[in-house]
C-alpha positions in Angstrom: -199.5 -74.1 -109.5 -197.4 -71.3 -110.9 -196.4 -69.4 -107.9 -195.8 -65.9 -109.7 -199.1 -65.6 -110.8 -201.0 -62.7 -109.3 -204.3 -63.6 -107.0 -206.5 -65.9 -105.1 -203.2 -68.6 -104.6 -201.4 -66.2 -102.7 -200.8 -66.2 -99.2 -198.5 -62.8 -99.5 -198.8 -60.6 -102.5 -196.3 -57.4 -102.2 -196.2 -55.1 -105.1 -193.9 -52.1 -105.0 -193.7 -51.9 -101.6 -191.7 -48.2 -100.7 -190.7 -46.7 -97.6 -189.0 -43.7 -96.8 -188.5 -41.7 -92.9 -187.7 -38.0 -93.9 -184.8 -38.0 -97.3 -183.9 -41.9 -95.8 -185.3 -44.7 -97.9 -185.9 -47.7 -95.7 -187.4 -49.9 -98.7 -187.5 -49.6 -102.6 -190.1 -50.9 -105.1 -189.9 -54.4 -103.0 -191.8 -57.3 -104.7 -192.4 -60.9 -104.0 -195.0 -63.2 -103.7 -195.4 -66.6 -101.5 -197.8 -69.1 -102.2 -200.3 -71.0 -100.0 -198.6 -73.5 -97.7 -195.2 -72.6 -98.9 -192.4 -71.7 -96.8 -190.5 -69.1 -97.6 -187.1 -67.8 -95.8 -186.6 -64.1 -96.1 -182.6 -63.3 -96.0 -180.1 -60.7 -96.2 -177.9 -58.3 -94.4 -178.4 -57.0 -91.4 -179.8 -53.5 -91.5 -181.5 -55.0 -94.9 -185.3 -53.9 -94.1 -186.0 -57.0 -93.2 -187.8 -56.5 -89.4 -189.6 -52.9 -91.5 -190.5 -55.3 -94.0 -192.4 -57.9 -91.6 -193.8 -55.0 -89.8 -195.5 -53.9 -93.4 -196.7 -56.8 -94.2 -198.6 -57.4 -90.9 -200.3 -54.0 -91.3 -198.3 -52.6 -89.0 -196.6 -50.0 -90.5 -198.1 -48.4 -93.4 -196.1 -48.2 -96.7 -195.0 -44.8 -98.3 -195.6 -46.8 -101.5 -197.2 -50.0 -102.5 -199.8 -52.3 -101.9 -199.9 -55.4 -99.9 -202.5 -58.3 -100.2 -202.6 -61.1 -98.2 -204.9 -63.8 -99.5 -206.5 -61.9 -101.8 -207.3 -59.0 -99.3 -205.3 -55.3 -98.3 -203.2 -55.9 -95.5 -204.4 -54.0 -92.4 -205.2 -54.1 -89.1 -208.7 -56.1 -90.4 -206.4 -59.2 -90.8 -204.8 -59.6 -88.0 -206.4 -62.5 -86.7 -205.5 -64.5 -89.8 -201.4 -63.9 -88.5 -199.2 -65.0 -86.2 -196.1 -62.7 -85.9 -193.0 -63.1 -83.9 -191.3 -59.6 -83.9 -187.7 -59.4 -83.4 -186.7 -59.0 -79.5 -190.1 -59.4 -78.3 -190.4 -60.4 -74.7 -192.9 -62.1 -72.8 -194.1 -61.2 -69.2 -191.3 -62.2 -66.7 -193.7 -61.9 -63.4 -195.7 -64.7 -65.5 -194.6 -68.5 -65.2 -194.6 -70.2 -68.6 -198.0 -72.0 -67.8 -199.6 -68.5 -66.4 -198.4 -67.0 -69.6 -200.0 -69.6 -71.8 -202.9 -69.7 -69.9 -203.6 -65.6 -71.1 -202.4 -66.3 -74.1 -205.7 -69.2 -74.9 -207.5 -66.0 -73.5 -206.1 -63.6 -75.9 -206.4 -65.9 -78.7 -209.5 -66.5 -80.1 -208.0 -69.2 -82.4 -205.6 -70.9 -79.6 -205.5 -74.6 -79.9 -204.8 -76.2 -76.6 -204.4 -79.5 -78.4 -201.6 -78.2 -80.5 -200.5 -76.2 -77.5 -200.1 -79.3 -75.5 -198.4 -81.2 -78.5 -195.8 -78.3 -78.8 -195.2 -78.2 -74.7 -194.0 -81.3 -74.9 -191.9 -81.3 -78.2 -190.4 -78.0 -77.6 -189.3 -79.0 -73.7 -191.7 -76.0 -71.7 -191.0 -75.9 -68.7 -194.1 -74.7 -67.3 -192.9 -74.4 -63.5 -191.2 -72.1 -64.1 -191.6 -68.0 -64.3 -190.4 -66.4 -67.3 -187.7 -64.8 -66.1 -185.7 -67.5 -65.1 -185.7 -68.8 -68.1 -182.6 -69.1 -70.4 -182.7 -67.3 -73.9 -183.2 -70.3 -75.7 -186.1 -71.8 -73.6 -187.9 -68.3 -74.0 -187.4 -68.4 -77.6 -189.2 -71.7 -77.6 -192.2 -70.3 -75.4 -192.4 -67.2 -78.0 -192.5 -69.8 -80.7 -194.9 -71.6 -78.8 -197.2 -69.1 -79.2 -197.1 -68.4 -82.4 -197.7 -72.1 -83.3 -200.4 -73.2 -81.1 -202.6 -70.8 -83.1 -204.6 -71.4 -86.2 -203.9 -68.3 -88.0 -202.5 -69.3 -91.4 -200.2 -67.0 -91.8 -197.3 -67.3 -89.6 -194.1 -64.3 -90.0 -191.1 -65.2 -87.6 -188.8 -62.5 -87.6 -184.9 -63.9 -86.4 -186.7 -66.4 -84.4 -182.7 -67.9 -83.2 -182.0 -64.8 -81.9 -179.5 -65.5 -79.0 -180.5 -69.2 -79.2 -177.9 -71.9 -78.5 -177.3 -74.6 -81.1 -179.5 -77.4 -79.6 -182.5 -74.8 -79.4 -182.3 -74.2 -83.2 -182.3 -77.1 -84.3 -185.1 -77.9 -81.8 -187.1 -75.1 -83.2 -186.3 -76.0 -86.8 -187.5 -79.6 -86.7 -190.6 -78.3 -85.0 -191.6 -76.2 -87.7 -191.0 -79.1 -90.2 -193.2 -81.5 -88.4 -195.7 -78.8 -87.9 -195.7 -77.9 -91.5 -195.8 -81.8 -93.0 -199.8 -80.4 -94.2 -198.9 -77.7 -95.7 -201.6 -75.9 -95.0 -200.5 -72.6 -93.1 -197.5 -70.1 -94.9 -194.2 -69.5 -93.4 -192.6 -66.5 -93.9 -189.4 -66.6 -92.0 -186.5 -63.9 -91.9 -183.4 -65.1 -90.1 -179.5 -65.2 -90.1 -179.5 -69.3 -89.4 -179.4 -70.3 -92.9 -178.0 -74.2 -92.3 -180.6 -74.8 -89.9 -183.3 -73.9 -92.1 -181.7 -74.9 -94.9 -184.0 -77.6 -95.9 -187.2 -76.1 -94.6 -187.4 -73.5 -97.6 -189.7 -73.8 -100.7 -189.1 -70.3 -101.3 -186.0 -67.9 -101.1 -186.3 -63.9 -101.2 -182.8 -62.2 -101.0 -183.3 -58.4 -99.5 -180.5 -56.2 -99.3 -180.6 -52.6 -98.8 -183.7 -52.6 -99.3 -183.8 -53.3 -102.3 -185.4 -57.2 -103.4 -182.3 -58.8 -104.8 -183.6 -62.3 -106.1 -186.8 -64.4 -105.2 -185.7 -67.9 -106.6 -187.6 -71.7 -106.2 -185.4 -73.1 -103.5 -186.1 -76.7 -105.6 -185.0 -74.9 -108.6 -182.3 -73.9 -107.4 -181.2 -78.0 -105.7 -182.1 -78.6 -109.5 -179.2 -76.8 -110.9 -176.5 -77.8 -108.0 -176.8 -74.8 -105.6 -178.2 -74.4 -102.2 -179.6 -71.9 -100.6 -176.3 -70.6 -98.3 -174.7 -70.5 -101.7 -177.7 -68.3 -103.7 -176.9 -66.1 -100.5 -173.4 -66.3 -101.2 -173.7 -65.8 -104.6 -175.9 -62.8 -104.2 -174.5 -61.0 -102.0 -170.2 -61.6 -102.0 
């Protein structure tokens, strides 16, 4: 399959994707695309338009500039239910335990499964018991990714999903979203600082930096001729 093409085999389609707030401009001309079932890791600095970028692509935010197509279709509100997003910083309900909480959340859902629900309790260590706010960082991050995962959507956008997340949590996180991927039948798009723990989880790298697209390499291509992806990054942006 020849991943640049244009159409049908593309999960995210960005073309000239602009954005400006007053004389600032947040994002420039950006333009990438990621195939079905791929997973690709969005890096680069911070303050890079990374979190804007996300925002865009899930419809929302509109773009001063640009289009956006995800499988084939404008990205908007009308789409929605075909993504999962993690925002950056979001928090859950602290009144709620972490069973209450993913109890709404099937409600919210319409395309929750509790199988997959159940499988990720278990692998990702939920401690159901107990309310939200007692939770540490870490085991809150893993709730959030929870429910992200335990949907069907086949789109699914992370944004910094490590953020304040001790070492054992990451990698936790990281080999959950390998084993949930083996199929390859939902996309990844994933923008995060962590780049050894997600190292070998990338089919696809897009390099952002002020806000501007960089490079969009093959990650494979890229093993091919000797480099990795913490070295593209280096090599990009040192």
């Amino acid at each position: 399959m020849d991943m640049g093409a244009k159409g049908k085999d593309q999960a995210i389609d960005c073309r000239q994707v602009s954005l400006r707030r007053g004389k600032k401009e947040i994002l420039r001309e950006v333009t990438f695309t990621v195939g079905h079932g791929q997973i690709a890791g969005l890096l680069g600095p911070n303050g890079a338009g990374k979190s804007t970028l996300l925002r865009i692509l899930t419809g929302l935010l509109e773009p001063s500039a640009g289009e956006v197509q995800l499988f084939g279709k404008p990205a908007g509100i009308s789409l929605l239910r075909q993504i999962a997003f993690l925002p950056d910083r979001e928090s859950l309900p602290h009144w709620l335990s972490a069973a209450d909480w993913l109890f709404f959340a099937e409600g919210i859902y319409p395309d929750w499964d509790p199988q997959q629900a159940a499988y990720l309790t278990d692998r990702l260590a939920i401690k159901l018991g107990t309310r939200i706010s007692d939770l540490s960082r870490g085991e809150e991050a893993r709730l959030q990714l929870l429910t992200c995962l335990a949907r069907k959507a086949p789109l699914v956008i992370l944004d910094e999903p490590f953020t304040g997340v001790d070492l054992i949590s990451r990698e936790q996180i990281a080999s959950t979203i390998i084993s949930d991927l083996a199929d390859g039948e939902r996309t990844f798009l994933i923008a995060t600082h962590d780049i050894r723990e997600m190292e070998n989880l990338f089919d696809r790298l897009i390099l952002i930096g002020e806000g501007q697209i960089q490079a969009v390499d093959d990650v494979e291509e890229l093993r091919t001729a000797g480099k990795s992806v913490e070295s593209r990054y280096r090599e990009v942006f040192s």
